[in-house]
N, CA, C and O atoms as a Maestro MAE file, in Angstrom:
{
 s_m_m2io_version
 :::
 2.0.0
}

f_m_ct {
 s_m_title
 :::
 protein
 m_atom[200] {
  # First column is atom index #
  i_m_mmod_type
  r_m_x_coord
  r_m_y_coord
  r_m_z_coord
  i_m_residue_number
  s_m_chain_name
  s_m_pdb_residue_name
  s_m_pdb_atom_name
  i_m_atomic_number
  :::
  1 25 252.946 -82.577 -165.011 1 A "UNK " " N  " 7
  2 3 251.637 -82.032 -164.698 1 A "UNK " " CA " 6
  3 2 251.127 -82.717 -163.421 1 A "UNK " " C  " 6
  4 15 251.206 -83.941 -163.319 1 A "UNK " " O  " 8
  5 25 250.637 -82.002 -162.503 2 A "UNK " " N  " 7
  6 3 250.041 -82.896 -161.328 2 A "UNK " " CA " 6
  7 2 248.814 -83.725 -161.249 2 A "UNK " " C  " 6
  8 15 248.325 -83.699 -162.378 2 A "UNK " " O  " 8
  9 25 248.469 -84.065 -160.880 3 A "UNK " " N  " 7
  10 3 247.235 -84.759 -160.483 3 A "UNK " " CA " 6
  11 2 246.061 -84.092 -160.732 3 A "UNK " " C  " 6
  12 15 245.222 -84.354 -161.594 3 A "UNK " " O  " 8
  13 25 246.061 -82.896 -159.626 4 A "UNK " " N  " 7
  14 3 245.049 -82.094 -159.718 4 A "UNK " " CA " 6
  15 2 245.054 -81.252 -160.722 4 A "UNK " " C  " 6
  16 15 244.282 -80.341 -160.421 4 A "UNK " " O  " 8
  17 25 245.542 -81.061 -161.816 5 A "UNK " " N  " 7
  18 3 245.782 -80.024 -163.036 5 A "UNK " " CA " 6
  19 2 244.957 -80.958 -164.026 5 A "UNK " " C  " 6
  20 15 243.875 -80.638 -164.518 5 A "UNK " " O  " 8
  21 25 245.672 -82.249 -164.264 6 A "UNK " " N  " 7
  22 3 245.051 -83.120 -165.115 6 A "UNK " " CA " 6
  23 2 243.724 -83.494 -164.848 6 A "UNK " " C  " 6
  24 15 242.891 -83.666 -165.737 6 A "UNK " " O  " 8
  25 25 243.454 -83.655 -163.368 7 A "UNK " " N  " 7
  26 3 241.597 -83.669 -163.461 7 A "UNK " " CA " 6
  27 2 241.184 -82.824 -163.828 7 A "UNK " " C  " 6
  28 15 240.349 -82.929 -164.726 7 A "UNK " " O  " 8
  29 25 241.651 -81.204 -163.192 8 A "UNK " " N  " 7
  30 3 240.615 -80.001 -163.708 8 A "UNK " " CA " 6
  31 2 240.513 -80.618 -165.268 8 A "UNK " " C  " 6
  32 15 239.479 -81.161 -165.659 8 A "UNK " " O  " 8
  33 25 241.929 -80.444 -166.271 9 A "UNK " " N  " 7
  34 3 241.824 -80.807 -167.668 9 A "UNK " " CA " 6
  35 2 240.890 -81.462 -168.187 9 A "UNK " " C  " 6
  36 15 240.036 -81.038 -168.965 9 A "UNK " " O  " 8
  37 25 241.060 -82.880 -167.636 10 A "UNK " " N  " 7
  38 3 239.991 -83.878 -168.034 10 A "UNK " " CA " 6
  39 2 238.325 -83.424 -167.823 10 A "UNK " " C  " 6
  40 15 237.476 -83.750 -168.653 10 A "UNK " " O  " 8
  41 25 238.017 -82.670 -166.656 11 A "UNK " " N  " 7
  42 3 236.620 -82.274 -166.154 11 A "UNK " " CA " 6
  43 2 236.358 -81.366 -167.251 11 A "UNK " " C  " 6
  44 15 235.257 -81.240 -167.788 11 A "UNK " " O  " 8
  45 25 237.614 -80.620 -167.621 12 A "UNK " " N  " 7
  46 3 237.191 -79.376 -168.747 12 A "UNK " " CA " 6
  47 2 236.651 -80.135 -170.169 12 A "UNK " " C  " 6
  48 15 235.613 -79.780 -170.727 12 A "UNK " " O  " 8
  49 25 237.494 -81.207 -170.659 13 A "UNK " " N  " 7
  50 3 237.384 -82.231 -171.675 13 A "UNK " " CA " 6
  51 2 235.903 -82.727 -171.958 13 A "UNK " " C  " 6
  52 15 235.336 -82.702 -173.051 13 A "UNK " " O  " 8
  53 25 235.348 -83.220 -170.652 14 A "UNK " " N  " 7
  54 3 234.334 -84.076 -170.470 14 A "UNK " " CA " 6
  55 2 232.931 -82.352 -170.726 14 A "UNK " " C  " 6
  56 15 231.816 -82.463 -171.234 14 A "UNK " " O  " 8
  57 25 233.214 -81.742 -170.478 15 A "UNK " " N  " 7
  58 3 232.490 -80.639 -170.397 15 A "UNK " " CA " 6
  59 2 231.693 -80.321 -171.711 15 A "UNK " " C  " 6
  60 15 230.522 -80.129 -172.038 15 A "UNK " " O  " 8
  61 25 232.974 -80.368 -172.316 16 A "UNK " " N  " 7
  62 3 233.302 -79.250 -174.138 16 A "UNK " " CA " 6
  63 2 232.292 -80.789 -174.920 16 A "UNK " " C  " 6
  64 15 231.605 -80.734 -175.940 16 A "UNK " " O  " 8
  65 25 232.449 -81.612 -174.326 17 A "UNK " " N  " 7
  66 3 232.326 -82.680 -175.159 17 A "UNK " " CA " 6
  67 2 230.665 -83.185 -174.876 17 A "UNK " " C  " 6
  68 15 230.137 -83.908 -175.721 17 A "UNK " " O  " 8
  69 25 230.055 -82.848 -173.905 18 A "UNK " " N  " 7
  70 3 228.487 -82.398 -173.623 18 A "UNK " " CA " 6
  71 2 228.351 -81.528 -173.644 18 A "UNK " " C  " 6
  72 15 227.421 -81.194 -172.911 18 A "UNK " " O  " 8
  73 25 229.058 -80.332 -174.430 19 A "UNK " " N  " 7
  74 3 228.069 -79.134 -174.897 19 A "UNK " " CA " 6
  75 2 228.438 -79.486 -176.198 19 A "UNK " " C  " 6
  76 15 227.671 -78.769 -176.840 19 A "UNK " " O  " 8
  77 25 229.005 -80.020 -176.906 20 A "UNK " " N  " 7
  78 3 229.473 -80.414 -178.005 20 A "UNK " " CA " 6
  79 2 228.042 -81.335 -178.810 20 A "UNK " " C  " 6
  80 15 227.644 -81.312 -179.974 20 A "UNK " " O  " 8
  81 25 227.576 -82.052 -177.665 21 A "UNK " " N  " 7
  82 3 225.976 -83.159 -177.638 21 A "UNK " " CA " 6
  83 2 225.321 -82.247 -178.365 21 A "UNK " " C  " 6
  84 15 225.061 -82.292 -179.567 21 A "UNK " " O  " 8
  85 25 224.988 -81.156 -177.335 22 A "UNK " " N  " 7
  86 3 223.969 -80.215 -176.750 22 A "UNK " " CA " 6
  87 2 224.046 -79.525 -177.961 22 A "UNK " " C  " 6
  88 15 222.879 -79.164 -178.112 22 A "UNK " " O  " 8
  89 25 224.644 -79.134 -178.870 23 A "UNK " " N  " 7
  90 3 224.647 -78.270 -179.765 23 A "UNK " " CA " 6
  91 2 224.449 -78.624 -181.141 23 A "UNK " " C  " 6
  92 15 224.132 -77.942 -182.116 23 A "UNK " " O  " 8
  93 25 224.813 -80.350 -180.942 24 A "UNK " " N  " 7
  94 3 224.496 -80.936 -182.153 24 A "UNK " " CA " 6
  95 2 222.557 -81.281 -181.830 24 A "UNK " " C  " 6
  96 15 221.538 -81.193 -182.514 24 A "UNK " " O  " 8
  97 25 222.817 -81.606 -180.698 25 A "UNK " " N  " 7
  98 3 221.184 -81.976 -180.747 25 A "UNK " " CA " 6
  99 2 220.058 -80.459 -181.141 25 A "UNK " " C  " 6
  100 15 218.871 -80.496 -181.468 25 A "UNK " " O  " 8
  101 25 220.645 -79.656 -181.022 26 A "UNK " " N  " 7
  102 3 219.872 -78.174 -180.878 26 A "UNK " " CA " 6
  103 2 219.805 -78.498 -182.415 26 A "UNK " " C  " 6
  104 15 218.754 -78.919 -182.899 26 A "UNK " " O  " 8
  105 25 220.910 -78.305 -183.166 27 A "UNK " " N  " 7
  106 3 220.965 -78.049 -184.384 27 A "UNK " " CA " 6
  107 2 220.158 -78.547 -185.099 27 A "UNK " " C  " 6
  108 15 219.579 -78.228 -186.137 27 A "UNK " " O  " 8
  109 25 220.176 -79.544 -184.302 28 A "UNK " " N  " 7
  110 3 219.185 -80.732 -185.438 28 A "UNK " " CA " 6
  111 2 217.554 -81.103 -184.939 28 A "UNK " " C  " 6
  112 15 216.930 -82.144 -185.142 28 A "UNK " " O  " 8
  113 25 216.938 -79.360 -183.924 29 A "UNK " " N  " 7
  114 3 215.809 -79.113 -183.478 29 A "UNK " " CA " 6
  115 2 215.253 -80.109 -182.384 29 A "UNK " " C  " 6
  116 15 214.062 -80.298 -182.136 29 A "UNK " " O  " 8
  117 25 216.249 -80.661 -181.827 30 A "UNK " " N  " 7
  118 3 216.139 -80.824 -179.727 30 A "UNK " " CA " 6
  119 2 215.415 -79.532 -179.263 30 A "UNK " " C  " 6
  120 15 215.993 -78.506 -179.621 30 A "UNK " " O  " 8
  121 25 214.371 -79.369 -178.603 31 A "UNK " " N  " 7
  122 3 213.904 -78.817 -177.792 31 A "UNK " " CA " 6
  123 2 214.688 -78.985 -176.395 31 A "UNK " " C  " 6
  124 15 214.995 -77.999 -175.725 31 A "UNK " " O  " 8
  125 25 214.915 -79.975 -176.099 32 A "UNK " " N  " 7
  126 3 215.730 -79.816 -174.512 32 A "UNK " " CA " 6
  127 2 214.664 -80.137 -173.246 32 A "UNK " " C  " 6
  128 15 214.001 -81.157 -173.434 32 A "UNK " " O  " 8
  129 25 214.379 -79.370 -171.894 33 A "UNK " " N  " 7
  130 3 213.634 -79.635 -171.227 33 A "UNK " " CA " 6
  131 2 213.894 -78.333 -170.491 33 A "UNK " " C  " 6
  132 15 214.989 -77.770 -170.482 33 A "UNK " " O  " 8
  133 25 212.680 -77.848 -169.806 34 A "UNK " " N  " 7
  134 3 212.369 -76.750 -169.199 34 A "UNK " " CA " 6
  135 2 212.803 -76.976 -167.846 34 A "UNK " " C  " 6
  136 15 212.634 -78.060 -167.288 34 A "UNK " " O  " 8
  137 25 213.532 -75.676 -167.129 35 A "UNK " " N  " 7
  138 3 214.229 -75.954 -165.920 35 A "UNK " " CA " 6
  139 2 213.263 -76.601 -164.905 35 A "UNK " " C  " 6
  140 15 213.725 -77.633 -164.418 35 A "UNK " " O  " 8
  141 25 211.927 -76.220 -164.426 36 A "UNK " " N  " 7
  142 3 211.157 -76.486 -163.698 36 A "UNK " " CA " 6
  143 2 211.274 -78.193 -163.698 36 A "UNK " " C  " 6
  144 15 211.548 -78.782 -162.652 36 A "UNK " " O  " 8
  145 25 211.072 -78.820 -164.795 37 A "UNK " " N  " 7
  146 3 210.800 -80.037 -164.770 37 A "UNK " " CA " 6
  147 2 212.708 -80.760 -164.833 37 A "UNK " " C  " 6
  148 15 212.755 -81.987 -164.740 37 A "UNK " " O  " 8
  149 25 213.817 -80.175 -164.949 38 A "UNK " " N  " 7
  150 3 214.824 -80.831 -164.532 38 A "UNK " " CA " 6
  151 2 214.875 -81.118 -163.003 38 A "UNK " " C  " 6
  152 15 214.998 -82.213 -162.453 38 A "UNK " " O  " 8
  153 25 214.734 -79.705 -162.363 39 A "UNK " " N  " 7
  154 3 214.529 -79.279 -161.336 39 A "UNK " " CA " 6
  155 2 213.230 -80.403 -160.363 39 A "UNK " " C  " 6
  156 15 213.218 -80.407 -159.132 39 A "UNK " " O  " 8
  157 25 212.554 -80.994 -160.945 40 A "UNK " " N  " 7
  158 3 211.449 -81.297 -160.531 40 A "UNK " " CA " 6
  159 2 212.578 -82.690 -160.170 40 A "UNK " " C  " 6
  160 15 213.138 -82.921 -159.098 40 A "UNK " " O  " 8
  161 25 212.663 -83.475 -161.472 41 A "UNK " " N  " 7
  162 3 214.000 -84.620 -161.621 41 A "UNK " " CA " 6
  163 2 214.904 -84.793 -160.668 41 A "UNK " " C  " 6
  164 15 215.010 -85.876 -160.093 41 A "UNK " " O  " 8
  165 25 215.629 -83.800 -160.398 42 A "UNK " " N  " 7
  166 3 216.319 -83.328 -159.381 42 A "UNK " " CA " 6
  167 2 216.383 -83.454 -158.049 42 A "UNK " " C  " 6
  168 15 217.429 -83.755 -157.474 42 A "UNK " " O  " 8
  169 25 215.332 -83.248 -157.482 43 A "UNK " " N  " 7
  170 3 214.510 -82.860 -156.124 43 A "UNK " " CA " 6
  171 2 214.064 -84.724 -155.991 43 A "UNK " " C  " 6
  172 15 214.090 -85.443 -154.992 43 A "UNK " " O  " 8
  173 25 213.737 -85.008 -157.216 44 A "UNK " " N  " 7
  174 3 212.954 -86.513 -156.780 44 A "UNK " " CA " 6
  175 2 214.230 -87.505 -156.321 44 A "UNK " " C  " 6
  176 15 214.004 -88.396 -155.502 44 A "UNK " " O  " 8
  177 25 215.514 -87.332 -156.847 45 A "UNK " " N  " 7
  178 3 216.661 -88.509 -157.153 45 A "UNK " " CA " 6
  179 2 217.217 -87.581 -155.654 45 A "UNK " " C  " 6
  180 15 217.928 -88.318 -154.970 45 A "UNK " " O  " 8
  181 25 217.083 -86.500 -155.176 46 A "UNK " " N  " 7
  182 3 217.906 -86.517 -154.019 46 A "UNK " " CA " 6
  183 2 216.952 -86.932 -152.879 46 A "UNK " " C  " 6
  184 15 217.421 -87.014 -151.743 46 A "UNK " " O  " 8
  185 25 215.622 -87.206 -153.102 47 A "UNK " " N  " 7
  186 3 214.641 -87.482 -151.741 47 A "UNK " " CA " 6
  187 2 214.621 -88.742 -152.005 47 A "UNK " " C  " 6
  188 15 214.034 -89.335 -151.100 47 A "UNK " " O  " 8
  189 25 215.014 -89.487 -152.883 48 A "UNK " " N  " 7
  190 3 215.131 -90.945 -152.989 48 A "UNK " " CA " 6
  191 2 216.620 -91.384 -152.881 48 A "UNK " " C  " 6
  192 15 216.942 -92.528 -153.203 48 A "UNK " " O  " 8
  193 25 217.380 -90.624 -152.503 49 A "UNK " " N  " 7
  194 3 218.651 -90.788 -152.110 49 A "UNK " " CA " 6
  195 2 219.404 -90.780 -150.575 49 A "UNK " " C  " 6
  196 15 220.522 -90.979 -150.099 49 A "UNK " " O  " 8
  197 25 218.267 -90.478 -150.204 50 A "UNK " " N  " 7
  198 3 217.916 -90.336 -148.284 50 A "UNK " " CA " 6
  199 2 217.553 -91.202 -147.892 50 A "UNK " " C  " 6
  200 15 217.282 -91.272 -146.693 50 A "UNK " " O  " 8
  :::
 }
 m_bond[199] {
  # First column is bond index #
  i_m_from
  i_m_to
  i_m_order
  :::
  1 1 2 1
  2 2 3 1
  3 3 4 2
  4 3 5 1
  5 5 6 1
  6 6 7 1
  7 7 8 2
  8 7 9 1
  9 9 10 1
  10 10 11 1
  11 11 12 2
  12 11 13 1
  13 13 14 1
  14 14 15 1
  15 15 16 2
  16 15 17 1
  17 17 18 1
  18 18 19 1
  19 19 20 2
  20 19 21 1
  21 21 22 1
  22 22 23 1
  23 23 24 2
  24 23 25 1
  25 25 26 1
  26 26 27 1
  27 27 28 2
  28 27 29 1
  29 29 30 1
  30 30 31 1
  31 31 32 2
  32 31 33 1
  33 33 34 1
  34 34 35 1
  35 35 36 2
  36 35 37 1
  37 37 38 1
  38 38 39 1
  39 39 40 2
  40 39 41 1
  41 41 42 1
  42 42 43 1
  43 43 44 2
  44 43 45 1
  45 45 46 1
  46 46 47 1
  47 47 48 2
  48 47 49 1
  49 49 50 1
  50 50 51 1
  51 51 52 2
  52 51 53 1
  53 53 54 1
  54 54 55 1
  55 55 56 2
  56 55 57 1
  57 57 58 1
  58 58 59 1
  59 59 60 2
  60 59 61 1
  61 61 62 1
  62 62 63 1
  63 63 64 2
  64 63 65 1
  65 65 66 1
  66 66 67 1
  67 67 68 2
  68 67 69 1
  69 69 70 1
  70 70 71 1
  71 71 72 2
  72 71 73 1
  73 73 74 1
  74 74 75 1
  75 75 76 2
  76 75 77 1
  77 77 78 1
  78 78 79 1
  79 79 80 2
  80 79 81 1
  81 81 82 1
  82 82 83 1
  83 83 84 2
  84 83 85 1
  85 85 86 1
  86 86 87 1
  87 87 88 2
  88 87 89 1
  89 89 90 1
  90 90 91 1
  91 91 92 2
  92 91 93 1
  93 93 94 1
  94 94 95 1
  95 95 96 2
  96 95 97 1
  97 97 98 1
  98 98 99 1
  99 99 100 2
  100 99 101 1
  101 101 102 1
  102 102 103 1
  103 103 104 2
  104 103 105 1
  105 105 106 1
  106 106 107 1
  107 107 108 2
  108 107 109 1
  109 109 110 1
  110 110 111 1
  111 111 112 2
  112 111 113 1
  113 113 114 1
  114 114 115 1
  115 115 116 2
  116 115 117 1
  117 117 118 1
  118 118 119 1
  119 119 120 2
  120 119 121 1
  121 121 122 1
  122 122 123 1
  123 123 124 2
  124 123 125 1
  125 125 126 1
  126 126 127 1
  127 127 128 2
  128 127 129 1
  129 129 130 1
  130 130 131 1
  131 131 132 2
  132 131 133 1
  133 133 134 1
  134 134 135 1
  135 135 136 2
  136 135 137 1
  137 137 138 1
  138 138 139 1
  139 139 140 2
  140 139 141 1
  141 141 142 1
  142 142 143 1
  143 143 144 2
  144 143 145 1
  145 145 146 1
  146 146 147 1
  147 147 148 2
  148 147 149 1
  149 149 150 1
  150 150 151 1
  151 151 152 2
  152 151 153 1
  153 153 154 1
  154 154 155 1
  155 155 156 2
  156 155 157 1
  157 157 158 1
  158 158 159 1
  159 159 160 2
  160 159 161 1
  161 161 162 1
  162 162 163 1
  163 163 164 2
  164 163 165 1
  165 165 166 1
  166 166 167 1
  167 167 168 2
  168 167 169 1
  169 169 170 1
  170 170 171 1
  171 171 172 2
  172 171 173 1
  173 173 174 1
  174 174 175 1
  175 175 176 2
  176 175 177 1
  177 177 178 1
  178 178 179 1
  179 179 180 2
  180 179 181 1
  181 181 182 1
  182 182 183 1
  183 183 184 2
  184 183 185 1
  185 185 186 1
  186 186 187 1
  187 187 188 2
  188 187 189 1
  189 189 190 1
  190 190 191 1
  191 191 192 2
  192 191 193 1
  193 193 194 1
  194 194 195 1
  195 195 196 2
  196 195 197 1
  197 197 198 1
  198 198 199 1
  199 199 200 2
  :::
 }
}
């Protein structure tokens, strides 16, 4: 297997395994966070990254 096959793999791994979180936390009535305010998160960590 090459290099680059096994990262995609692994990236796919790491993926399944935070929606895997995400679904247990839902289940068990996680609300989550509204895009605006990730988005808000977002915007702050890349203007403090300049």
């Amino acid at each position: 297997m090459s290099m680059g096959h096994h990262s995609k793999l692994q990236k796919k791994l790491e993926l399944y395994a935070k929606l895997a979180v995400a679904q247990a936390e839902r289940a068990a009535g996680e609300k989550g966070r509204m895009l605006p305010e990730v988005m808000k998160d977002i915007r702050r960590i890349i203007r403090n990254a300049g």
